[in-house]
Rosetta silent file (secondary structure, phi, psi, omega in degrees, C-alpha in Angstrom):
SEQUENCE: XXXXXXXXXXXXXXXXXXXXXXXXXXXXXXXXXXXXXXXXXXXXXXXXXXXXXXXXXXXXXXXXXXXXXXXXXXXXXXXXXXXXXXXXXXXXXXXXXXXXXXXXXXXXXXXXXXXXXXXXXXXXXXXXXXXXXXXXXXXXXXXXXXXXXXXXXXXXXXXXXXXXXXXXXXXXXXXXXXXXXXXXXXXXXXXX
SCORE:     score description
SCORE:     0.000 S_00000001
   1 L     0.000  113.144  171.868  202.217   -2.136  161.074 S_00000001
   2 L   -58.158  140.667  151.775  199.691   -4.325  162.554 S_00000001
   3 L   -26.927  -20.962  169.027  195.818   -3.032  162.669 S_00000001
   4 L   -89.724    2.221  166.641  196.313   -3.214  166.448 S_00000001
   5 L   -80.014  138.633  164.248  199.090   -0.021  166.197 S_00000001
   6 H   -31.243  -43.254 -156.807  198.161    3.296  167.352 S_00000001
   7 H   -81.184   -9.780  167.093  199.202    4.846  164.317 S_00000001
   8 H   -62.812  -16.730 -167.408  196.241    2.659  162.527 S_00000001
   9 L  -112.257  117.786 -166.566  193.601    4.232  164.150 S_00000001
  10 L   -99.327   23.981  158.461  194.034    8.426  163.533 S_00000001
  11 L   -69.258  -29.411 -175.229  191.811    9.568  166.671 S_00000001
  12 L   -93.026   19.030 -176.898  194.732    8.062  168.860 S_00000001
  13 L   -77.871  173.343  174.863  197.241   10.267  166.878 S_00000001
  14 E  -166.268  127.331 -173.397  198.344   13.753  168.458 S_00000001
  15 E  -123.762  135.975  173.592  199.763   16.638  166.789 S_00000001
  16 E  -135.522  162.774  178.469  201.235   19.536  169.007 S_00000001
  17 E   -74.580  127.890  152.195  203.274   22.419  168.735 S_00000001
  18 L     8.098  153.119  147.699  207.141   21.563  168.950 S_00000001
  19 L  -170.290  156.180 -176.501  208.176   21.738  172.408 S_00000001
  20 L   -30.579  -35.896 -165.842  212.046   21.041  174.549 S_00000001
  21 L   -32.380  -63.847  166.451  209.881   17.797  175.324 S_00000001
  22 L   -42.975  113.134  168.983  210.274   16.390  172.473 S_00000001
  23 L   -58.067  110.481 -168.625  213.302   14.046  172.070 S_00000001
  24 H   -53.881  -46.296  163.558  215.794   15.338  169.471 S_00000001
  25 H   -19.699  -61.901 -179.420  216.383   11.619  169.091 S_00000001
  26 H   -70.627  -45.423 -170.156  213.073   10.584  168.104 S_00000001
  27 H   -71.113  -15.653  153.630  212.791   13.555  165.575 S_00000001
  28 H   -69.828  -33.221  164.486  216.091   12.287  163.571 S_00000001
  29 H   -21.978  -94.715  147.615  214.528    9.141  164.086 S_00000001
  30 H   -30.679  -41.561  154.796  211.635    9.890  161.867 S_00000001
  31 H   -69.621  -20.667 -171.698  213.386   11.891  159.442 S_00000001
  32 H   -97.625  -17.365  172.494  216.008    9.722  158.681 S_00000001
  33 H   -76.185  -51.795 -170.215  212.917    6.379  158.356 S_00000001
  34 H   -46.528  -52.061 -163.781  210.911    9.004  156.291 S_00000001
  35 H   -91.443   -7.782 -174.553  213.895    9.802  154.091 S_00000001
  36 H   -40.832  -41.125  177.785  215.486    6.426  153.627 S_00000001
  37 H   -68.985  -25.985  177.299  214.048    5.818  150.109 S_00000001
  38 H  -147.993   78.282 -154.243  215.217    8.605  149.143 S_00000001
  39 L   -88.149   15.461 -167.090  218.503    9.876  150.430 S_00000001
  40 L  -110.059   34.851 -177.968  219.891   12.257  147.937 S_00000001
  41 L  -134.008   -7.265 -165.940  217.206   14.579  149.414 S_00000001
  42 L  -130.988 -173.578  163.203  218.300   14.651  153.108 S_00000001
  43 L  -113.144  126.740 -140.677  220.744   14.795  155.185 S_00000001
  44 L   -95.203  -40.172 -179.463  222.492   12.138  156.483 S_00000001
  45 L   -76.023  135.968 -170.496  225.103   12.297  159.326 S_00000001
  46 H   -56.954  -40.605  163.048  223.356   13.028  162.793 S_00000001
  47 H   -37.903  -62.488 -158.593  225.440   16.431  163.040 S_00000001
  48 H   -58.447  -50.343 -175.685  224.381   17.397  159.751 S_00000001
  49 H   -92.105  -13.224  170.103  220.508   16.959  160.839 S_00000001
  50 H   -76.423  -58.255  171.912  220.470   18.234  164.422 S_00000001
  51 H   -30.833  -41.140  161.251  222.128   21.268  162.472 S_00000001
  52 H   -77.531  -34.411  178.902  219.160   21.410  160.024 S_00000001
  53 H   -50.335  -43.423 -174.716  216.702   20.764  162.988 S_00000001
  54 H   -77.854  -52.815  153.825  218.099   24.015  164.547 S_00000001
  55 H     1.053  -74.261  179.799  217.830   25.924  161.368 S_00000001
  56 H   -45.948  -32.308 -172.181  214.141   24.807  161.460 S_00000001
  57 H   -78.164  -50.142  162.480  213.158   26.054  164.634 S_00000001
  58 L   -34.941  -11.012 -171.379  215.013   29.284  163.653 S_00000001
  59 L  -116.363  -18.127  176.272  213.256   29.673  160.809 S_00000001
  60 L  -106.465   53.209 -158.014  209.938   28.693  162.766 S_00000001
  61 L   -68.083  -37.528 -177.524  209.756   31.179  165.170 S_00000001
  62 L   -77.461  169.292  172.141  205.869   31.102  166.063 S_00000001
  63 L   -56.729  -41.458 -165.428  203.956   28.393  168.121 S_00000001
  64 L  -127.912   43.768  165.000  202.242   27.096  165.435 S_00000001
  65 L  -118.115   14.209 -176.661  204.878   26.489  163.096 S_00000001
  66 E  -159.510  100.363  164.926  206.834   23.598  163.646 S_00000001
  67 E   -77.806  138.746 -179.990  204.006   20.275  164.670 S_00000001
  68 E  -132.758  109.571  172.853  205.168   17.344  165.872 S_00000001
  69 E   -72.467  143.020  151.498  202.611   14.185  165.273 S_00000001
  70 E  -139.381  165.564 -176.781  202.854   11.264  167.838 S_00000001
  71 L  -119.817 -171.955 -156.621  201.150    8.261  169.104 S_00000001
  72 L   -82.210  -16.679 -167.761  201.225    7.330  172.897 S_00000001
  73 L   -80.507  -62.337 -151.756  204.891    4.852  171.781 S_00000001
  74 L  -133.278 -178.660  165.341  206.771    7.633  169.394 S_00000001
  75 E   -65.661  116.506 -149.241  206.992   10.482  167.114 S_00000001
  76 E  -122.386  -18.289  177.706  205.309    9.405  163.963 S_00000001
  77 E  -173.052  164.819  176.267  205.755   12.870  161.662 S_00000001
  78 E  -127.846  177.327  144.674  206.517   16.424  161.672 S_00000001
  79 E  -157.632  149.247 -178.793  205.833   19.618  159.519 S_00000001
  80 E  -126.090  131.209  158.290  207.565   22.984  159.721 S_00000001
  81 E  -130.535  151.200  160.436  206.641   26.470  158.160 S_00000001
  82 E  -134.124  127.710  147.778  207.762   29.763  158.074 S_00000001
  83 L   -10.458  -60.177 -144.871  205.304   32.464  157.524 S_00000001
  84 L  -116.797   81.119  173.569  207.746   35.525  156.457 S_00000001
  85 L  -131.898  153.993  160.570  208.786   34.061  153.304 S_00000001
  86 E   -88.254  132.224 -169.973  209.329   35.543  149.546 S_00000001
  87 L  -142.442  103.725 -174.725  208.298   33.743  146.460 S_00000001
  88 L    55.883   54.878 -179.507  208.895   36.423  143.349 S_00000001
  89 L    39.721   48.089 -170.484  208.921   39.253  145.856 S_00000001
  90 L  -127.227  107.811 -170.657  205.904   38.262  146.719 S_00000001
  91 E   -61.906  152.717 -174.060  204.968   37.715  150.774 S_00000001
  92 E  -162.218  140.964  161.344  204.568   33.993  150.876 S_00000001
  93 E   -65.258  136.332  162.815  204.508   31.129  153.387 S_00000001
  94 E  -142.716  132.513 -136.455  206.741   28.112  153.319 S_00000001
  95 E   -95.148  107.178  164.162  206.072   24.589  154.695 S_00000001
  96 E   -57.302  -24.577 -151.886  209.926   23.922  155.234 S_00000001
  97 E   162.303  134.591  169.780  209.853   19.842  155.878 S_00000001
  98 L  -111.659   52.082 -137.907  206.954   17.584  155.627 S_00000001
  99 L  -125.284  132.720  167.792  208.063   14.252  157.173 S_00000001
 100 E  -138.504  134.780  175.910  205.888   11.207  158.144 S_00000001
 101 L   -34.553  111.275  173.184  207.232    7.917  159.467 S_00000001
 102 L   -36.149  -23.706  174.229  206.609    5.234  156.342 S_00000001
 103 L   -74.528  -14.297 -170.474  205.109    3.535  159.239 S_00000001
 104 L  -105.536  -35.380 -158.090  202.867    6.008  159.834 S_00000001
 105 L   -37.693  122.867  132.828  202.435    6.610  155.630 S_00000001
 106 L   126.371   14.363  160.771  198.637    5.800  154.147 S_00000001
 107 L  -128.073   51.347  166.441  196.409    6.714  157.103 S_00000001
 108 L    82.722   27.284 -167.353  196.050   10.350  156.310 S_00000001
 109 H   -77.991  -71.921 -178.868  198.870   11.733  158.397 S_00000001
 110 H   -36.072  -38.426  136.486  200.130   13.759  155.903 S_00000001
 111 H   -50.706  -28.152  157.591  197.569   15.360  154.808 S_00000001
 112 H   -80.863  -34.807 -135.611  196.354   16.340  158.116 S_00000001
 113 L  -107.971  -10.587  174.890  199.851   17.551  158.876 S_00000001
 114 L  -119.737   -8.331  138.393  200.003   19.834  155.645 S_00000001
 115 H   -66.504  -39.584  173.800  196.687   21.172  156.420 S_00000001
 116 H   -82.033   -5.643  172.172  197.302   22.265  158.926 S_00000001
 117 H   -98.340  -12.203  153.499  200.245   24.020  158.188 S_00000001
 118 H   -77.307  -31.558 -175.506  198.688   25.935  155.478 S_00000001
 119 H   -57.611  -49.096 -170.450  196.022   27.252  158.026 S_00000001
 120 H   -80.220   -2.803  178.781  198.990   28.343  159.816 S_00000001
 121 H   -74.831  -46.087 -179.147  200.557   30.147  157.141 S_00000001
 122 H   -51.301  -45.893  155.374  197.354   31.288  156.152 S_00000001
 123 L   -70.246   19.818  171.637  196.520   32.740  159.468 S_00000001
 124 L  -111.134    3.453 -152.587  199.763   35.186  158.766 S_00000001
 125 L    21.290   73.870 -173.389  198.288   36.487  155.534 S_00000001
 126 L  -105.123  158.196  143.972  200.240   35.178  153.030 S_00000001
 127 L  -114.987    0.181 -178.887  198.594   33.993  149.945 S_00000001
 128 E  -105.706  125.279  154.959  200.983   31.919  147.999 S_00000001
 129 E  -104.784  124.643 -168.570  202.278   28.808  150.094 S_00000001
 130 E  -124.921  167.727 -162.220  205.528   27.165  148.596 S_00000001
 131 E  -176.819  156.758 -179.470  207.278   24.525  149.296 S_00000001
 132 E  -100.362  160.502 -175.521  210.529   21.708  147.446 S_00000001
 133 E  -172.359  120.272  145.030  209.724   18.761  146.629 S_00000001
 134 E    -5.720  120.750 -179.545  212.115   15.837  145.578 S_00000001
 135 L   -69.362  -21.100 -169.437  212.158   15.418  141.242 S_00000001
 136 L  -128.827   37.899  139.332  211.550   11.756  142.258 S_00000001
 137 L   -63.129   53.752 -148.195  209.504   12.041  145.102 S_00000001
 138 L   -97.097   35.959  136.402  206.437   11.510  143.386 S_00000001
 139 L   -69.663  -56.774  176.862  204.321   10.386  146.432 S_00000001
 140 H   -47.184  -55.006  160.153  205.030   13.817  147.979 S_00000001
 141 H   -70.092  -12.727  157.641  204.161   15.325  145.011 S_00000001
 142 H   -41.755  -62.043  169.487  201.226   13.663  144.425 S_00000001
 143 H   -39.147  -48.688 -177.954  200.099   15.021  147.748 S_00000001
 144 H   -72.237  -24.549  161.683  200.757   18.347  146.895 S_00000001
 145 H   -63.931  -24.999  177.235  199.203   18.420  143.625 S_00000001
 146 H   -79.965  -20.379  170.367  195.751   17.045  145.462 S_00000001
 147 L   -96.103   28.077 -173.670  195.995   20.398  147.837 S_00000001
 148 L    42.124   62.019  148.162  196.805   22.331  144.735 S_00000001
 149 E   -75.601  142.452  145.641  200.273   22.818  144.315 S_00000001
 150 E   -96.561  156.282 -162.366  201.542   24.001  140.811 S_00000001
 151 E   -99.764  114.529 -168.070  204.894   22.953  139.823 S_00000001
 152 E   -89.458  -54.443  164.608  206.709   26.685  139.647 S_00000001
 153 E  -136.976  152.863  166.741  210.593   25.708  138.808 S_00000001
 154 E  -139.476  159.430  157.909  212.400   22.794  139.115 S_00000001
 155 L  -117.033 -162.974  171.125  216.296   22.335  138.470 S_00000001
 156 L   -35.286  -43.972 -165.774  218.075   18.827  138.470 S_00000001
 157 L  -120.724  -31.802 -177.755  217.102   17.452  141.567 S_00000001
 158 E  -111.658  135.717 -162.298  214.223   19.906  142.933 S_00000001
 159 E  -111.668  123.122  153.469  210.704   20.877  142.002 S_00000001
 160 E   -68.523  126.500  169.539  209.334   24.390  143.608 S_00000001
 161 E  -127.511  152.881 -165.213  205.469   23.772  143.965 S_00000001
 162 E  -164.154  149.645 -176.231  203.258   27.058  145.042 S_00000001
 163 E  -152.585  172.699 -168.520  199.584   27.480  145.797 S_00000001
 164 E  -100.217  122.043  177.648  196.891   29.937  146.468 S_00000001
 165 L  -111.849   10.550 -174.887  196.075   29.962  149.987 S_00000001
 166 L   -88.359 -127.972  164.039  194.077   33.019  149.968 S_00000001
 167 L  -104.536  150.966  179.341  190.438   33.951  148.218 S_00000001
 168 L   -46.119   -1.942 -175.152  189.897   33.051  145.304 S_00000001
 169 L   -97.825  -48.667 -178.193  190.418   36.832  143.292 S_00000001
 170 L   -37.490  -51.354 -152.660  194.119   36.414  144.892 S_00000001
 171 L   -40.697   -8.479  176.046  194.303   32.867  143.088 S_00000001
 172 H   -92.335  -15.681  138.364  195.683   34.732  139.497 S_00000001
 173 H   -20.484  -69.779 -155.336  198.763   35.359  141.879 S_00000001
 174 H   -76.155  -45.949  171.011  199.748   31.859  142.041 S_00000001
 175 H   -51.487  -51.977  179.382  198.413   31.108  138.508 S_00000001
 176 H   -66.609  -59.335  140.113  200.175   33.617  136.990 S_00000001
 177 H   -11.847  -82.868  169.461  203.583   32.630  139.298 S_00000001
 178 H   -52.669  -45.309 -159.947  203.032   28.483  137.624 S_00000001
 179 H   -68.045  -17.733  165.938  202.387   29.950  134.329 S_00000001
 180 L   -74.661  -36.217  160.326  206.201   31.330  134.259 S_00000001
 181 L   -52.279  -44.250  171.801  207.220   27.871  134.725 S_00000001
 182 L   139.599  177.523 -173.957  204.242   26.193  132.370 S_00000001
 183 L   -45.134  173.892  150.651  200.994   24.271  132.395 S_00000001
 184 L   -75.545  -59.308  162.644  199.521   21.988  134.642 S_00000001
 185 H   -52.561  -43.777 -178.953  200.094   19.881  131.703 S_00000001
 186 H   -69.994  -37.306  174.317  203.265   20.288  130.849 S_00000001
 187 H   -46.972  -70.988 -139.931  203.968   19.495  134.939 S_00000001
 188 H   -68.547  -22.723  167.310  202.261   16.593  134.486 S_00000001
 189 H   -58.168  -82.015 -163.541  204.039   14.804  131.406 S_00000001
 190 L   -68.689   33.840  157.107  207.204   14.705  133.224 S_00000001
 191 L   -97.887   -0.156 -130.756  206.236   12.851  135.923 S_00000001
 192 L  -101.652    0.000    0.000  204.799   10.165  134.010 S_00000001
């Protein structure tokens, strides 16, 4: 991406709420450039992902839960939550899919695009926000550890990360939640 692309400069970005507008096309686009590096995490056949796309919206029933980023050319990233989620019988928010075009990757898209989707979970009063994350995704998790994700469970392939998104007296929720998995230390040795 030259310095002369849209997606260089992030005042000419635009993030909106989901709408028919949006070209199913472009958003498999973007998920499948997003996921290329790492395909044992997605889904691959265009059936398969129009299939998860409707899932998402189903699962993303409010207005301000499924964002769509773009520039004036294309779609450059998405993020999906749903609000009415459980995390240890616990109400809890969960940012379903994070995705930003590699093309898009290193000028803060993501990070706007996962702020904002805890504000909307947050504006639902949840206080834990959770979310998967790839074991060898470790850009994504990087991000999530700088908005304070703890690493909750992981199995073989997937890491559960959870955060506090409320006030700070909630925040022994979430703590307490990582500490059945382990430290902040102990997270951090196996990525290394």
């Amino acid at each position: 991406m030259s310095a002369d692309d849209d997606a260089s400069d992030p005042l000419s970005l635009n993030i909106n709420r989901y709408s028919p507008e949006v070209l199913k096309e472009e958003l498999v686009d973007v998920y499948q450039e997003a996921y290329a590096e790492y395909p044992q995490y997605a889904y691959t056949s265009y059936g398969e992902i129009v299939d998860y796309f409707q899932w998402l919206k189903e699962r993303s029933p409010l207005e301000d839960g499924f964002l769509v980023a773009s520039d004036s050319k294309e779609v450059l990233g998405f993020a999906v939550t749903d609000p009415f989620w459980e995390i240890e019988e616990q109400k809890a928010g969960e940012v379903l899919e994070l995705v930003v075009s590699p093309r898009a990757q290193g000028f803060g898209l993501g990070k706007k695009l996962l702020d904002l989707s805890i504000n909307s979970i947050r504006q639902h009063d949840r206080e834990i926000v959770g979310l998967e994350v790839g074991r060898f995704n470790y850009k994504a998790q990087s991000l999530y550890r700088h908005f304070g994700f703890n690493f909750f469970e992981r199995d073989e392939e997937w890491y559960r990360m959870i955060k506090n998104c409320g006030n700070e007296e909630n925040n022994s929720v979430a703590l307490e939640m990582a500490g059945h998995y382990g430290s902040s230390e102990d997270s951090n040795s196996v990525l290394v």
